[in-house]
N, C-alpha and C positions, 0 to 999 in steps of 0.2 A: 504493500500500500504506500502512495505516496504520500510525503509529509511535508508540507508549504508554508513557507515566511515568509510575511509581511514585509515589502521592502518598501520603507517611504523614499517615493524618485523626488516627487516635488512640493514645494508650497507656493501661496499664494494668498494675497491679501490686499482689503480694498477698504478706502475710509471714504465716507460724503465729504465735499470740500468745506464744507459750512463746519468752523471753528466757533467752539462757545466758551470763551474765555470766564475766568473766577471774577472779573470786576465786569462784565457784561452781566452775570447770573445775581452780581450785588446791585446790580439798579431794579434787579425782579424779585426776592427775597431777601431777608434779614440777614446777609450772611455778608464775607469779607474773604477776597483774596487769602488773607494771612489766616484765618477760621480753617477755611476746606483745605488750603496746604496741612497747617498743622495737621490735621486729623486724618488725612484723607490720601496726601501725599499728590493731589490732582490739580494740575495747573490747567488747562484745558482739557476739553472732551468737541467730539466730532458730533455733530446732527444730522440724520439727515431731508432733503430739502423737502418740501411737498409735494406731495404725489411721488417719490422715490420707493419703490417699496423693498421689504428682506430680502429678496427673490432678486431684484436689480442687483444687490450689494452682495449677493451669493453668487450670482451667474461672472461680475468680476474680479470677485475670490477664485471662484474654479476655473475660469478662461489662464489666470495667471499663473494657478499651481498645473495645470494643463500642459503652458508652456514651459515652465520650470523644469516638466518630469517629462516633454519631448514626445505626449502625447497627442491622441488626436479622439473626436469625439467616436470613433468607429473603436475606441482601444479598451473604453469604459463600459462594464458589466455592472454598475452597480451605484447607486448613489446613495450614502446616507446624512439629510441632514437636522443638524442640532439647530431649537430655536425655539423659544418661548414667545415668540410674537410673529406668526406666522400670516402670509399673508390673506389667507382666508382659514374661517374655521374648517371647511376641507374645500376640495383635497390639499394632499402635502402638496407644501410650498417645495419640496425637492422635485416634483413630476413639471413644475414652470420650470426649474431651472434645467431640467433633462429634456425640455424642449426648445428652451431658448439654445441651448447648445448643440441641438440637434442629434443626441442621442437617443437611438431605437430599440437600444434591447436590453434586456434584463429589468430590475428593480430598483426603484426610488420611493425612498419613503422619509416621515418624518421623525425625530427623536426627541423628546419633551423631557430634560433632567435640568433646566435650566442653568446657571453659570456650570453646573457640571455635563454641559450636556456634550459638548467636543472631546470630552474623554469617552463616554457612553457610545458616542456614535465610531467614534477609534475603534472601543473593544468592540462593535458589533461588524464594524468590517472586517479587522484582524479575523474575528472566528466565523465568517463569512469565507475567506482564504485561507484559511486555518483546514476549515472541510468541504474545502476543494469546489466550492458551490462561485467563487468567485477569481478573475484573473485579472484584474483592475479596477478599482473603486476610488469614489471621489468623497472625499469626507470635507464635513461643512459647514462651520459655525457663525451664524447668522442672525442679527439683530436689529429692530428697531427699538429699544427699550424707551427713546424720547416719546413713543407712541402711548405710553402706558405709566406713566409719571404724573404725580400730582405735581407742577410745577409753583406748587403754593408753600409744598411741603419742602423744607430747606434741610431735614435730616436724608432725605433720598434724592432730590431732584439734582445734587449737585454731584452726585456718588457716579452716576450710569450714564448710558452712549452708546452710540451705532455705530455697527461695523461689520464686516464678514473677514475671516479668514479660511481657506482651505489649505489639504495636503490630496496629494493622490497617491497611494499604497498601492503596489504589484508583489504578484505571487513569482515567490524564487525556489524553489525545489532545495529542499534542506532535509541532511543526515541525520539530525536531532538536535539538541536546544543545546546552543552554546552562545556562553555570553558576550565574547569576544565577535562572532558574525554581526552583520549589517541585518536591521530590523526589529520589528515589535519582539522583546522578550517574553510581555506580559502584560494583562491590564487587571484592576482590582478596580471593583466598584460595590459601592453600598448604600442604603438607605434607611431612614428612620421615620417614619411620616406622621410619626408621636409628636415630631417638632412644625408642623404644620404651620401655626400660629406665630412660628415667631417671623418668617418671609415669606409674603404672600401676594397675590395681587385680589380684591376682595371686586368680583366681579367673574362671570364665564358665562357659555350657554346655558347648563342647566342650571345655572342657583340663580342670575340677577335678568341674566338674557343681555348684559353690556360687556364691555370690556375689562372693565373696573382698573383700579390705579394700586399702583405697588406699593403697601405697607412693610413694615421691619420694626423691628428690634433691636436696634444697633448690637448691644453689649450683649446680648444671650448669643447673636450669630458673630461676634468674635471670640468668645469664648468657643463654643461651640468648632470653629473653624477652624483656630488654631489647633487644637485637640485630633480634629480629626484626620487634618491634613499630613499633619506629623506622622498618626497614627499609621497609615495608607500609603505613606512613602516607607514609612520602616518596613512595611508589609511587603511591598514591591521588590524592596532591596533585599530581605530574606528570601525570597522566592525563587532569587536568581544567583543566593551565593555570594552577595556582594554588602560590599559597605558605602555608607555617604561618603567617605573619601574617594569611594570609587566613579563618583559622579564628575562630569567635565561642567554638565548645565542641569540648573533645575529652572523650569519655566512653569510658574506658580499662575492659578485664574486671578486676575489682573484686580483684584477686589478693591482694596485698601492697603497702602504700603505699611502699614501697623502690624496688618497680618501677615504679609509679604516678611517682615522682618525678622517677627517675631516667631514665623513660623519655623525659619532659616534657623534662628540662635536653637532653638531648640534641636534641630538636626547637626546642629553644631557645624554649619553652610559657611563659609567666605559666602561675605556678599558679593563679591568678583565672580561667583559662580552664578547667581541670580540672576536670570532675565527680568528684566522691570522695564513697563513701558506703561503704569497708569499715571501716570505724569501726564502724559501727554495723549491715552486713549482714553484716559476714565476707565466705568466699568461696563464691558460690552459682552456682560453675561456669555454666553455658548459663544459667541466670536474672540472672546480675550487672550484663550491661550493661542489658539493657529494662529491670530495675527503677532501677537508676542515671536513666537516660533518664526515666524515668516522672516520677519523684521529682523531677528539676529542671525537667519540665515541670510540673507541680502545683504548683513553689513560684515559677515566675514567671523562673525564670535562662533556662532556653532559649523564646525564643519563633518565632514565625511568622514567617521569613524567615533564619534565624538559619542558618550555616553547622557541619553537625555533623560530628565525624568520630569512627565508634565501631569498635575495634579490641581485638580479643584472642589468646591465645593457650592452648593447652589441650595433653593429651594427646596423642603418636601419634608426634612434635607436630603438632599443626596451628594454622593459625594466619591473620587475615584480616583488612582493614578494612572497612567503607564508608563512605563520603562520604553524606550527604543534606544536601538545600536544606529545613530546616522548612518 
């Protein structure tokens, strides 16, 4: 029987031009440049325009990671994408983007783990090509979160952001699990849905029939994230025989640089090994880590051979890592 890995060929990532700076978002709420830095670590976020929809900003995510990995739309079996604001309640917003790009055959669907949802949608293509059911897949993290913001509320409206990032994964014929080879080692993912209450968005089809606007609990879901994040990278890194020193990059969901930091010290990280880019994207829930990923692939930090470990946590909670050999 044959036995198949995961090779990530390419990334790609797309922001809306529309920058929303920290003293633009103080002439609309109570809040101050130096407020959302301290806390938040967020100097701008991206918006995007009217009538732009997740499906636009996914199709160029995957056009990009497409051209990255040297593909073409005749090369793609599979689409899966992540996204908590989809652009219709059905169908999946992945079957526009499998048509805008002019793909014919196989599967596209959607995946709903929100900020964790680009690891979720990872592990379901990996064991997609894993059992042999796929030979090229686009994975796809995608967001309008400006669409679902109470932009009154100054604990959340200044946190979140739109964006997509994609990767595209090919099946390489492999002898068995080694953790030196190129590709997905492993993915871990988990849930708790006991913690419902503390991130939410209070609105859907069946309970209001609206959209409804994104509530939180700051302090329960940093506590909470820290803990878990940690927990799911140690898990990752025992799974595969390895230690955090054994890591080149960790590329954390783009939340809050509080947790981003504090999650590090606890794995006992160089922050020189951290990708960090909510400076400058905010939090773009399922699109935060592929674009993070994208972005320090493009500037030369992660390269080919390079040991990655990309881990987040979201709503519900849920929450996941995985391990890749670039």
């Amino acid at each position: 029987m044959s036995i198949f890995r995961s090779i990530l060929t390419g990334t790609g990532a797309y922001l809306p031009d529309r920058v929303l700076t920290n003293a633009e978002l103080a002439t609309k709420v109570d809040t101050s440049d130096a407020w959302i830095q301290e806390r938040t670590g967020i100097k701008s976020r991206h918006i995007a325009a009217d009538g732009q929809l997740t499906s636009d900003l996914a199709i160029a995510a995957a056009r990009a990671a497409m051209d990255s990995a040297g593909i073409s739309a005749a090369d793609v079996d599979l689409i899966v994408q992540a996204t908590a604001t989809p652009d219709q309640t059905f169908p999946a917003t992945a079957t526009r983007v499998q048509a805008a790009l002019g793909i014919t055959r196989g599967a596209a669907f959607d995946i709903q783990a929100v900020c964790s949802g680009f690891v979720y949608a990872l592990a379901t293509a990996d064991n997609f090509i894993r059992a042999g059911q796929s030979k090229c897949a686009l994975v796809i993290g995608a967001e309008t979160f400006s669409r679902i913001l109470d932009w009154t509320d100054r604990t959340t409206c200044v946190l979140f952001a739109d964006g997509a990032g994609a990767v595209v994964l090919q099946a390489e014929a492999a002898s068995g699990h080694d953790s030196n080879s190129r590709g997905v080692l492993s993915t871990h993912l988990h849930a708790d849905g006991r913690c419902n209450d503390l991130l939410y968005v209070d609105g859907g089809p069946s309970s209001t029939q609206t959209v409804g606007h994104l509530r939180m609990a700051g302090r329960e879901v940093f506590r909470h994230a820290v803990t878990n994040l940690a927990a799911v990278t140690h898990e990752a890194l025992a799974a595969n025989g390895l230690s955090a020193a054994d890591l080149d990059w960790i590329v954390p969901h783009q939340a809050n640089i509080r947790i981003i930091d504090t999650t590090a010290r606890k794995l006992g990280l160089s922050p020189d090994k951290v990708v960090t880019t909510v400076d400058h994207h905010g939090n773009t829930s399922a699109a935060s880590v592929p674009l993070a990923l994208a972005e320090a692939v493009a500037d030369g930090r992660i390269r080919r051979g390079d040991l990655v470990l990309m881990e987040a946590m979201g709503g519900g909670f849920t929450w996941g890592a995985a391990l890749v050999r670039m």
